[in-house]
C-alpha positions as semicolon CSV with decimal commas, in nm:
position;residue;x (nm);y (nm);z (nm)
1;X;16,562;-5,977;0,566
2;X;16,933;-5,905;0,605
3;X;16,911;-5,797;0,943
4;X;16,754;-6,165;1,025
5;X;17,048;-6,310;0,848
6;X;17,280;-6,117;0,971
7;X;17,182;-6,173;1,313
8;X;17,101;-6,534;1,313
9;X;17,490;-6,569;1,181
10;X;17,617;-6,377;1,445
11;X;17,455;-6,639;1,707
12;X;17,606;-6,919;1,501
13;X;17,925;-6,714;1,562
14;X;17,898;-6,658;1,923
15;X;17,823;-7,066;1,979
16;X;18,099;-7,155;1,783
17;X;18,296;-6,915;2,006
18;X;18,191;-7,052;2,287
19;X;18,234;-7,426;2,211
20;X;18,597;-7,388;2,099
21;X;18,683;-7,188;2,416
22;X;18,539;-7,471;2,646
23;X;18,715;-7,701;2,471
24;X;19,039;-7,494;2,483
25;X;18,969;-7,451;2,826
26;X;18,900;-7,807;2,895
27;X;19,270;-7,883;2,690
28;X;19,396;-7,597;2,892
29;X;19,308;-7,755;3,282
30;X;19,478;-8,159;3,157
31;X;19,785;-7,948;3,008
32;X;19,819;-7,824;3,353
33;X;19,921;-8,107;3,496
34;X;20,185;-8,198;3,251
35;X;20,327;-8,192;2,924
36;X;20,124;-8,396;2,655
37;X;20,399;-8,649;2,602
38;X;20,406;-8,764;2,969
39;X;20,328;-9,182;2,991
40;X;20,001;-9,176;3,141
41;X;19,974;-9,432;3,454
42;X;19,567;-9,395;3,525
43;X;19,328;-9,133;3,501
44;X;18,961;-9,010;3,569
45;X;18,791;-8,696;3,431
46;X;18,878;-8,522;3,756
47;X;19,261;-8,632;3,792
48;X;19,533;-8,819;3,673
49;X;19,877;-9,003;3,757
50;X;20,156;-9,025;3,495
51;X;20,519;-9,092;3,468
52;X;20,724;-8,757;3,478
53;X;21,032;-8,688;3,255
54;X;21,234;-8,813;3,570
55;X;21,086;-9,142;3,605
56;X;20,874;-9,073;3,902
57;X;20,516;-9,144;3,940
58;X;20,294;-8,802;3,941
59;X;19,933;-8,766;4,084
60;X;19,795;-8,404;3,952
61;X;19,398;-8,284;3,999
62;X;19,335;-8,103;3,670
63;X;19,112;-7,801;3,810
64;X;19,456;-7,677;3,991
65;X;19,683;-7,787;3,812
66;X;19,956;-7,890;4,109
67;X;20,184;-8,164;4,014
68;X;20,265;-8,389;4,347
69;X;20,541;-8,661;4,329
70;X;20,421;-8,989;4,430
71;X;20,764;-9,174;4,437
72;X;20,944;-9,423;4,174
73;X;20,799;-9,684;4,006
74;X;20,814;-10,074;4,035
75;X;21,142;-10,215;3,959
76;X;21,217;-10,586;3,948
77;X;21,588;-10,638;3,998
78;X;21,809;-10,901;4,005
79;X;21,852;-10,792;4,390
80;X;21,489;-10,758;4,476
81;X;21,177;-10,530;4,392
82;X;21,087;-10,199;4,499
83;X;20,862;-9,909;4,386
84;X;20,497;-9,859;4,328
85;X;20,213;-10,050;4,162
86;X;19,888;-10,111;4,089
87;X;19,745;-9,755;4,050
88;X;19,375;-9,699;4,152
89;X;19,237;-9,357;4,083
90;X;18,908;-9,217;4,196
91;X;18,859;-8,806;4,198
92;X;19,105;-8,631;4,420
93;X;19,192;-9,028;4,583
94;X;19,465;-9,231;4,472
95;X;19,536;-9,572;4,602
96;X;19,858;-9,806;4,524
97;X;20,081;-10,032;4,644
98;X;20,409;-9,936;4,771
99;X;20,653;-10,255;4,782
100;X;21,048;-10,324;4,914
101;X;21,099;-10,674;4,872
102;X;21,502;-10,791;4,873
103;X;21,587;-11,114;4,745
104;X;21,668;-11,246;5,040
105;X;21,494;-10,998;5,336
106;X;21,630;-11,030;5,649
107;X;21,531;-10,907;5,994
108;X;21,773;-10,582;5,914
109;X;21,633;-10,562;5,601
110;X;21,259;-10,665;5,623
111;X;21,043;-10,714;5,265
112;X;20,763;-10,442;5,307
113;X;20,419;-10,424;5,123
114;X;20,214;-10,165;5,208
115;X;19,877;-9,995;5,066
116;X;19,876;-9,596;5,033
117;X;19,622;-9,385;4,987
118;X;19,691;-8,965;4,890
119;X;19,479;-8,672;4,847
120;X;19,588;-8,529;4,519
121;X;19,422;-8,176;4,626
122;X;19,652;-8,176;4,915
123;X;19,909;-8,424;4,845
124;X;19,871;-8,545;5,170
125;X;19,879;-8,894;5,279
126;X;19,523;-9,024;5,437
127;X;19,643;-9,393;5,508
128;X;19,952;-9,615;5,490
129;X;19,928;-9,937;5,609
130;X;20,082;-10,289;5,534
131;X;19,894;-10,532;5,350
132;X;19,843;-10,721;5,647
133;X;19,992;-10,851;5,931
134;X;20,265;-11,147;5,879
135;X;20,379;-11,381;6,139
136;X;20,701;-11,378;5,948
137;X;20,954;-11,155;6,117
138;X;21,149;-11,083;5,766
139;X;20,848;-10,940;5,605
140;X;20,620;-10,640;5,694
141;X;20,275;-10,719;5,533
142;X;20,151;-11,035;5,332
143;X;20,243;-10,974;5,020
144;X;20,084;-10,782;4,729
145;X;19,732;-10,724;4,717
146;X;19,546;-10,937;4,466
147;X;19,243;-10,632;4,427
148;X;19,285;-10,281;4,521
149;X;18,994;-10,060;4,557
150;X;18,941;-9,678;4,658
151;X;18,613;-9,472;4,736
152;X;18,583;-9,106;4,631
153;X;18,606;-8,998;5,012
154;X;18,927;-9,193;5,045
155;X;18,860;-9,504;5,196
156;X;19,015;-9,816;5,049
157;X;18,962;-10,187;5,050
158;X;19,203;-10,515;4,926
159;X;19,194;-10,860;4,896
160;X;19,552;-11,007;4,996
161;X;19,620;-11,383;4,985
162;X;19,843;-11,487;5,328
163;X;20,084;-11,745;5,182
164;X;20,278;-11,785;5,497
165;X;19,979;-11,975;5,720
166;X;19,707;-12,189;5,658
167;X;19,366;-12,091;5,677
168;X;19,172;-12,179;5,983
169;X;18,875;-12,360;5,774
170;X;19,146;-12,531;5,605
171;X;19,488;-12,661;5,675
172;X;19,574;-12,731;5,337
173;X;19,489;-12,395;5,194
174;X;19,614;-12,046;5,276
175;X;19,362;-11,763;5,414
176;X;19,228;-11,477;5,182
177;X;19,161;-11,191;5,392
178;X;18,969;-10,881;5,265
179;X;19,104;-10,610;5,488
180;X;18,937;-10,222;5,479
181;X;19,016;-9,850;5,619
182;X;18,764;-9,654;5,648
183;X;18,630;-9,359;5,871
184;X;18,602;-9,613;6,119
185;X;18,981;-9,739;6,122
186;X;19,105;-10,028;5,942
187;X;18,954;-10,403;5,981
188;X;18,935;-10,760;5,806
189;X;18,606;-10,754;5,710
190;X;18,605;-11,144;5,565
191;X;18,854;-11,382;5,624
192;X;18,820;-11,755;5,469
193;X;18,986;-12,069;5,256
194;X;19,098;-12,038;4,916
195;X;18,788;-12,142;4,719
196;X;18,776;-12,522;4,706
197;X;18,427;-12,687;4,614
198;X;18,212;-12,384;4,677
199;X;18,396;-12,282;4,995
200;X;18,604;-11,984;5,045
201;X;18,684;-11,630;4,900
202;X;18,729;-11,522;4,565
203;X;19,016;-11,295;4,565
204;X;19,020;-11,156;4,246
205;X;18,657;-11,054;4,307
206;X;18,650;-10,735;4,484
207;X;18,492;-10,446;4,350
208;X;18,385;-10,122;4,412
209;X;18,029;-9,940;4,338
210;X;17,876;-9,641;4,502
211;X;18,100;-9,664;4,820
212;X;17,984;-10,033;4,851
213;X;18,267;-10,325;4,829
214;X;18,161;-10,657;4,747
215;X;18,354;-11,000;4,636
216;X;18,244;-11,342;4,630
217;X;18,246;-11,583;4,907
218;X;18,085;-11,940;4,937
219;X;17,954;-11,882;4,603
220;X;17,738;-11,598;4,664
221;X;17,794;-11,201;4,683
222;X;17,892;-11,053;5,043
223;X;17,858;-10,691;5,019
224;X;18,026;-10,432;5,287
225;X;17,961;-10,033;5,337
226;X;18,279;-9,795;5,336
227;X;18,253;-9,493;5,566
């Protein structure tokens, strides 16, 4: 009877054993990255971005444990605003925003919004682009995106409002443009009014699920495949 006991405790043991190490483990691979009291940004179960003790904006995967510098955070100064924003995190991708705007840009110095994408294996960058293209020679992009999305194979869609021009289907409201880049290159998959009595494009609605973007347009759901 004591050998039953005895061995029925040592399998308790042994489980025990090997929860706690998984867990330690699991501890172990996020306190890779960095230090506990780091100011998280974003993360997922398979990375995260954080503020370093520096200031500067970190993207680390947690399986190796490889800090990469992403560049300063957003700033807004009394002589413009600069740094990044508006984080989106999915596996190994990270998407943001990556803005110079002076207060008063000039064709030397040109406001610049632009979306990023890295690789946090690699720390490579898979696409930089600007948020669109301006007819406004003191700016380089449209201005920040309203929605920022990014697929777990890197590509990446947003919604960006063109204040500078009036929509085509309206000359009283500006254009929303949903612009992508994909495997395929970058396009403007949907381009319409502000919405005004059923017409036009959502903005704020773009989302992301299973690789498939979708946002609202004339009232109804236009959907779009990433590559």
């Amino acid at each position: 009877m004591m050998s039953v006991r005895s061995s029925r405790l040592t399998a308790v043991v042994v489980i025990l054993i090997g929860v706690f190490a998984s867990a330690a483990t699991a501890t172990h691979g996020h306190s890779r990255c960095a230090p506990i009291s780091k100011k998280t940004v974003t993360h997922d179960r398979v990375a995260e971005v954080y503020y370093a003790f520096d200031g500067e904006i970190t993207g680390c995967v947690y399986a190796l444990g490889k800090p990469y510098r992403l560049g300063p955070g957003f700033e807004a100064l009394s002589q413009g605003s600069h740094g990044l924003e508006d984080f989106v995190l999915n596996g190994i991708y990270v998407a943001y925003e990556q803005i110079h705007a002076p207060f008063e840009p000039d064709l030397i110095r040109p406001a610049s919004f632009y979306v990023v994408v890295r690789n946090l294996r690699t720390g490579n960058i898979v696409h930089r682009e600007p948020t669109g293209a301006s007819s406004d020679p003191t700016s380089i992009g449209l201005g920040s995106a309203r929605r920022l999305v990014v697929s777990k194979t890197g590509a990446v869609a947003w919604s960006v409002i063109d204040y500078r021009t009036y929509c085509h289907t309206d000359p009283t409201l500006n254009c929303v443009q949903v612009r992508v880049i994909d495997s395929r290159g970058g396009a403007v998959v949907a381009e319409a009014q502000e919405p005004s009595r059923g017409v036009g494009i959502e903005a704020n609605s773009l989302t992301l699920h299973a690789g498939v973007i979708s946002w609202e347009q004339n009232e109804a759901l236009r959907h779009f495949v990433l590559r």
